[in-house]
Backbone as ProteinMPNN parsed JSONL, in Angstrom:
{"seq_chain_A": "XXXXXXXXXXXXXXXXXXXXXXXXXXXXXXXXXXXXXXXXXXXXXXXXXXXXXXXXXXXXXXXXXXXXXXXXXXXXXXXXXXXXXXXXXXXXXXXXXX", "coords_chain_A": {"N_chain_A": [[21.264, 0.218, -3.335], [19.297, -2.216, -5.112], [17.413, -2.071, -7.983], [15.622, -4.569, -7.653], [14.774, -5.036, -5.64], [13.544, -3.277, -4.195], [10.129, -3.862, -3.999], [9.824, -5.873, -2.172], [11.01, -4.437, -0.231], [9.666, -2.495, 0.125], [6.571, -3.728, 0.554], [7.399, -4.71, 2.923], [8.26, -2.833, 4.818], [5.326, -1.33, 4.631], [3.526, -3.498, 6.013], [4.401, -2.801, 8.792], [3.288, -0.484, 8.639], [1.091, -0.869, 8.698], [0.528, -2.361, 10.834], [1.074, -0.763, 12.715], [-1.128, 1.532, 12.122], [-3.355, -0.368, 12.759], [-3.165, -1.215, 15.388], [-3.078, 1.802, 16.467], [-5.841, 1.884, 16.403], [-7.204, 3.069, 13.702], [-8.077, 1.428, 11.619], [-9.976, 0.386, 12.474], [-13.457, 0.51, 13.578], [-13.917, 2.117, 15.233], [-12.064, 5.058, 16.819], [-9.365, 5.098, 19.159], [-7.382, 7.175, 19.935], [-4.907, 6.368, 20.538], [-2.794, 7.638, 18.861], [-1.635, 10.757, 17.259], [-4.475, 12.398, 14.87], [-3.585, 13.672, 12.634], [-1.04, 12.361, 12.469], [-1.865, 9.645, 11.704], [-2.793, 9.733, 9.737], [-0.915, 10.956, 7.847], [0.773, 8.992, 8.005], [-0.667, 6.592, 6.214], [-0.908, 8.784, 4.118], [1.822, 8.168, 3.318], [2.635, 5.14, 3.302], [1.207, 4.793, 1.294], [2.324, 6.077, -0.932], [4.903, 4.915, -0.587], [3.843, 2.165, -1.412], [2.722, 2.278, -3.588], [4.844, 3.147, -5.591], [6.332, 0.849, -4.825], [4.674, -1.053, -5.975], [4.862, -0.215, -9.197], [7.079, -0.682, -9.857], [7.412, -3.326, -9.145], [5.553, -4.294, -10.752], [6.722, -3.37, -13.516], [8.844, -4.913, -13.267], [7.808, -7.413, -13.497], [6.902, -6.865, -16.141], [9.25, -7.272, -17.896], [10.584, -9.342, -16.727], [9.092, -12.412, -17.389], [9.369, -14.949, -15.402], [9.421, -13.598, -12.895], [8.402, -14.144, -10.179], [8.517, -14.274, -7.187], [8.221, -11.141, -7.522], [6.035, -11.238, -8.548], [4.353, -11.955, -5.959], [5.216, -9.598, -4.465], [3.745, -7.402, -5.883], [0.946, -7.899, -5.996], [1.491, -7.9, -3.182], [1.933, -5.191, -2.227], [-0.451, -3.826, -3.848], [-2.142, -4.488, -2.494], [-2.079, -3.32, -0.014], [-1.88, -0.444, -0.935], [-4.536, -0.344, -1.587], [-5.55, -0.459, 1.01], [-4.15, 1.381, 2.529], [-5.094, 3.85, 1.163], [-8.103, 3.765, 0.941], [-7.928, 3.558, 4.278], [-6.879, 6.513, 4.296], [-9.006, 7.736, 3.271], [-11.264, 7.003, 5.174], [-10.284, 7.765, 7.348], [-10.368, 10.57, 6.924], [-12.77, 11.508, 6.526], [-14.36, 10.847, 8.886], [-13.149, 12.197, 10.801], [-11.624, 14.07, 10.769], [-13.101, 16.181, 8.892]], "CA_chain_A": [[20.153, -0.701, -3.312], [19.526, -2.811, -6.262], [15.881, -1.877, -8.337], [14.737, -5.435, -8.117], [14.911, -5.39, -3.635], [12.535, -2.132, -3.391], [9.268, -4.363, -4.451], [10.47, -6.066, -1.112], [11.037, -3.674, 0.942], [8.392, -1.542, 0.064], [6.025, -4.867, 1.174], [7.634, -5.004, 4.492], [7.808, -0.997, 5.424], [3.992, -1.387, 4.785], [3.138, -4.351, 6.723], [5.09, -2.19, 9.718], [2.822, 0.58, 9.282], [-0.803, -1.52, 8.757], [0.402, -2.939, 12.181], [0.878, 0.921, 13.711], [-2.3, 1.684, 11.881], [-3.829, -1.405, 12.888], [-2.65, -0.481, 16.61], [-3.857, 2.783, 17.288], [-7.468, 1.622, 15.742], [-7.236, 4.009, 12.776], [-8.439, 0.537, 10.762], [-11.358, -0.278, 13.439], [-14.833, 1.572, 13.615], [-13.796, 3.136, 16.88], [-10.248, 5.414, 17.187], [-8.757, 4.453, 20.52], [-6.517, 7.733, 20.354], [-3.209, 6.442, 21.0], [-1.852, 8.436, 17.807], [-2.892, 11.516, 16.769], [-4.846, 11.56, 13.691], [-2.821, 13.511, 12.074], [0.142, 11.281, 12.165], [-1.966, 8.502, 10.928], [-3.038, 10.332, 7.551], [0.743, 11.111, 7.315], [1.374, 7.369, 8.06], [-1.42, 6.417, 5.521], [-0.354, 9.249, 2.629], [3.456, 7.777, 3.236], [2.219, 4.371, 3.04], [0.168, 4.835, 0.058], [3.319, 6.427, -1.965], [5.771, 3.619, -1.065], [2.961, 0.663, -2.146], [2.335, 2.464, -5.367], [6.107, 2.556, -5.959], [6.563, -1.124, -4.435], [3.705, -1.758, -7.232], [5.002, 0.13, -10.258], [8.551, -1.387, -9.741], [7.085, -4.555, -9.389], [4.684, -4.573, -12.304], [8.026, -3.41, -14.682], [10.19, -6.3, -13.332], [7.094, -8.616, -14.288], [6.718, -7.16, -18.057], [10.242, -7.744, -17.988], [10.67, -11.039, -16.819], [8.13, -13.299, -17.039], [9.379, -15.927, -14.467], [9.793, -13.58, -11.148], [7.385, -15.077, -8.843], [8.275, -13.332, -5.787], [7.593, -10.029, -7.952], [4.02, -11.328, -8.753], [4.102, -11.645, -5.072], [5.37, -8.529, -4.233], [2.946, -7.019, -6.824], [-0.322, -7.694, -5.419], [0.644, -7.673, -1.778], [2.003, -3.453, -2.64], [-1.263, -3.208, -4.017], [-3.251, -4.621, -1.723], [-1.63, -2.35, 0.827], [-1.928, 0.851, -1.381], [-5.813, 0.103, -1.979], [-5.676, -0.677, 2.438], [-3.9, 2.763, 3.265], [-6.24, 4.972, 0.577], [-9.25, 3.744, 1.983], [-7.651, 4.072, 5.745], [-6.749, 7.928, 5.039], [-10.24, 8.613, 3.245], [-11.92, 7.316, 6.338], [-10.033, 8.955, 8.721], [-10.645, 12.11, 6.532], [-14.095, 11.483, 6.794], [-14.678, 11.072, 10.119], [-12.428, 12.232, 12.351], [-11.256, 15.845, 10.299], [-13.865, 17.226, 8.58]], "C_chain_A": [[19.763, -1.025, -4.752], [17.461, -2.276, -6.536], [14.789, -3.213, -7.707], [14.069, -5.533, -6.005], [13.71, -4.262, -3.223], [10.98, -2.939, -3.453], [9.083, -5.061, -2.744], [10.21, -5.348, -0.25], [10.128, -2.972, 1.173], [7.094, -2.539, 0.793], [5.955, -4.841, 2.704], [7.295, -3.607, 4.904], [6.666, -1.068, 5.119], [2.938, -2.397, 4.969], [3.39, -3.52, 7.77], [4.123, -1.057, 9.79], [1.058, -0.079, 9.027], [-0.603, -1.7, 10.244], [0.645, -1.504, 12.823], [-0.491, 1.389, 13.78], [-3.343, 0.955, 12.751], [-3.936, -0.934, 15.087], [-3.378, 0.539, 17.337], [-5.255, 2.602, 16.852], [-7.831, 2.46, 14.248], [-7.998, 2.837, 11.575], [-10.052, 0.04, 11.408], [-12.171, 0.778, 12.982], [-14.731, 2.652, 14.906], [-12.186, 3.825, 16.784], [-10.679, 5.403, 18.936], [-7.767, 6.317, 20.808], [-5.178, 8.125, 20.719], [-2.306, 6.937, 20.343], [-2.216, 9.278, 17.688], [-3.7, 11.565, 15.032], [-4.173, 11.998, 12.725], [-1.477, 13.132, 11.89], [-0.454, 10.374, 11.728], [-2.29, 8.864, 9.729], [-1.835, 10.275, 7.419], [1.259, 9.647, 7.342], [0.697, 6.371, 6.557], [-0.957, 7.018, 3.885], [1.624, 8.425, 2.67], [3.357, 6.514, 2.977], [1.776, 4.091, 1.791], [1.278, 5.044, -0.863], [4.369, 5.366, -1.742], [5.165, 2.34, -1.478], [2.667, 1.511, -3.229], [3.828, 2.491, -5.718], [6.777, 1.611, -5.882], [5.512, -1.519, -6.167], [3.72, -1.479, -8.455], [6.267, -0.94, -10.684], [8.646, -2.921, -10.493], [6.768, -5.059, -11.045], [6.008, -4.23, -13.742], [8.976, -4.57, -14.54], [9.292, -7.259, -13.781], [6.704, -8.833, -15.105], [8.165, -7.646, -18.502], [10.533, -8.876, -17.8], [9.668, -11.669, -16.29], [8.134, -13.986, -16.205], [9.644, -15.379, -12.969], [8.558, -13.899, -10.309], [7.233, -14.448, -7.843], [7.806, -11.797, -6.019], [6.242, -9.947, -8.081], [3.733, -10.785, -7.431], [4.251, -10.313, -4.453], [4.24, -7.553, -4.908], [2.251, -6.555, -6.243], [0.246, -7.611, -3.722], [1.307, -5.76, -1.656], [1.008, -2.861, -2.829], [-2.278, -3.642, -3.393], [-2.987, -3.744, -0.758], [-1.511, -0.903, 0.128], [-3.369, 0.989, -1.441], [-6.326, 0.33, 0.08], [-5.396, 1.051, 2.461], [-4.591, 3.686, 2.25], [-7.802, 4.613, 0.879], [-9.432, 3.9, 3.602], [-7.653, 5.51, 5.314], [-8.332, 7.98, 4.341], [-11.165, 8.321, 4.449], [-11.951, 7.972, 7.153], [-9.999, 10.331, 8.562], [-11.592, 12.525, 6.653], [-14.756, 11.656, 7.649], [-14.178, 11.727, 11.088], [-11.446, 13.817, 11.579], [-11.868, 16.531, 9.821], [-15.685, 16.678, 9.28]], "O_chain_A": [[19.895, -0.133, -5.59], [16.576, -2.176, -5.687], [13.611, -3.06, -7.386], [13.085, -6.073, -5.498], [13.07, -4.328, -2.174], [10.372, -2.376, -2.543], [8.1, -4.652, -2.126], [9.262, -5.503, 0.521], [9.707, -2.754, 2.309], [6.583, -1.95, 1.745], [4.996, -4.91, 3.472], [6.17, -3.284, 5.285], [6.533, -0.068, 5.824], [1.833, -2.389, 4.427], [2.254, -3.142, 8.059], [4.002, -0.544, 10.902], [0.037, 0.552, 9.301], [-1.48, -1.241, 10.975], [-0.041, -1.463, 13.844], [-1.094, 1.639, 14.824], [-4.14, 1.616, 13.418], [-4.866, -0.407, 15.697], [-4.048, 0.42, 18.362], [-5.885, 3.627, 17.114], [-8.973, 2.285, 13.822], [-8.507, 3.39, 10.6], [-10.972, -0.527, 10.818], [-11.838, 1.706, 12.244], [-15.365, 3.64, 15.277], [-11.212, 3.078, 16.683], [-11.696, 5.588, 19.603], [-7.545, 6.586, 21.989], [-4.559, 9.15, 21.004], [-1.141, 6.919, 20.739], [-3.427, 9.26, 17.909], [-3.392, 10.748, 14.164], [-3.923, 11.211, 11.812], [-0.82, 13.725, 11.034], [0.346, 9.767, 11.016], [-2.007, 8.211, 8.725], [-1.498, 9.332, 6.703], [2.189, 9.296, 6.616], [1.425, 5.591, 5.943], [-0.735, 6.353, 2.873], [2.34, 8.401, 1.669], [4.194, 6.324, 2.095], [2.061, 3.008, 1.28], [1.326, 4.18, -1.738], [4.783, 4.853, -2.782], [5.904, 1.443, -1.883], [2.044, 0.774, -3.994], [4.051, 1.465, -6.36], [7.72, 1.355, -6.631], [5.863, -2.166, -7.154], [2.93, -2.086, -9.177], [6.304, -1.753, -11.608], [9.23, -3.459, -11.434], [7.296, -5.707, -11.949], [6.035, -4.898, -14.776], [9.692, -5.064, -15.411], [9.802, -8.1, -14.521], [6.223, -9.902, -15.482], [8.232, -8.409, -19.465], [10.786, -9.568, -18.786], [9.307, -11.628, -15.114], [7.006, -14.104, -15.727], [9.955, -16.104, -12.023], [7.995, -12.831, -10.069], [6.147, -14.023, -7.447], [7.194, -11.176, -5.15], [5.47, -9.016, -7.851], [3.162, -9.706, -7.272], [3.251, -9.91, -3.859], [3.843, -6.763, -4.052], [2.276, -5.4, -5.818], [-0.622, -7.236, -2.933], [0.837, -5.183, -0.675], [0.882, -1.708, -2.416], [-3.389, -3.208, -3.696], [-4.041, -3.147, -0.538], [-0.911, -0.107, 0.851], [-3.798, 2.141, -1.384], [-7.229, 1.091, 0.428], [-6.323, 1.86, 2.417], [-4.645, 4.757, 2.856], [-8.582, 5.555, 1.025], [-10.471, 4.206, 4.187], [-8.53, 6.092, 5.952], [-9.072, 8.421, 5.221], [-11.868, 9.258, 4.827], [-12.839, 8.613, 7.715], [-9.754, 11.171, 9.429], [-11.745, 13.726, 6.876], [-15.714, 12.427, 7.597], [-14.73, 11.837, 12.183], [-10.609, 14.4, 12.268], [-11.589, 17.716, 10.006], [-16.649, 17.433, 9.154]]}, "name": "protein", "num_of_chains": 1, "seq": "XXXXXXXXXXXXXXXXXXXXXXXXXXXXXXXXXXXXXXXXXXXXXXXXXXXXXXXXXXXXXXXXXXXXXXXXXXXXXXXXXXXXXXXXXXXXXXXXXX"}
């Protein structure tokens, strides 16, 4: 797998787990149950470490070359999904384990 494709992929594998998240309610004000919770922290801390490595990746291919575009893109939507799943697990640490 080539460096510049993980920025990518990392994007998609955490769209795939907002929508699991998203799913069992772990994102709502109410859990529904249909996961347990701890699989969604583990979905959340696993989440969280491939969008900060989708977003480091990124951010080096875009001091590097100024013109990737889809890296910008990739960029912010890694880190909009790393700031999503660290505010999903501290909630669900909050409420629903201690």
């Amino acid at each position: 797998m080539k460096k510049e494709n993980f920025p990518i992929i990392a994007s998609g594998l955490g769209l795939v787990l907002v929508m699991i998240l998203i799913q069992s309610g772990a994102a709502g004000a109410e859990l529904k149950a249909e996961v347990p919770v701890l699989t969604m922290l583990f979905i959340c801390e696993f989440g969280f470490i491939i969008s900060a490595a989708g977003t480091a990746v990124s951010a080096n291919i875009c001091y590097r070359q100024r013109s990737a575009y889809a890296m910008y893109f990739a960029f912010f939507a890694c880190f909009i999904l790393l700031v999503f799943f660290l505010m999903t697990g501290i909630n669900l640490w909050n409420n629903y384990v201690s």
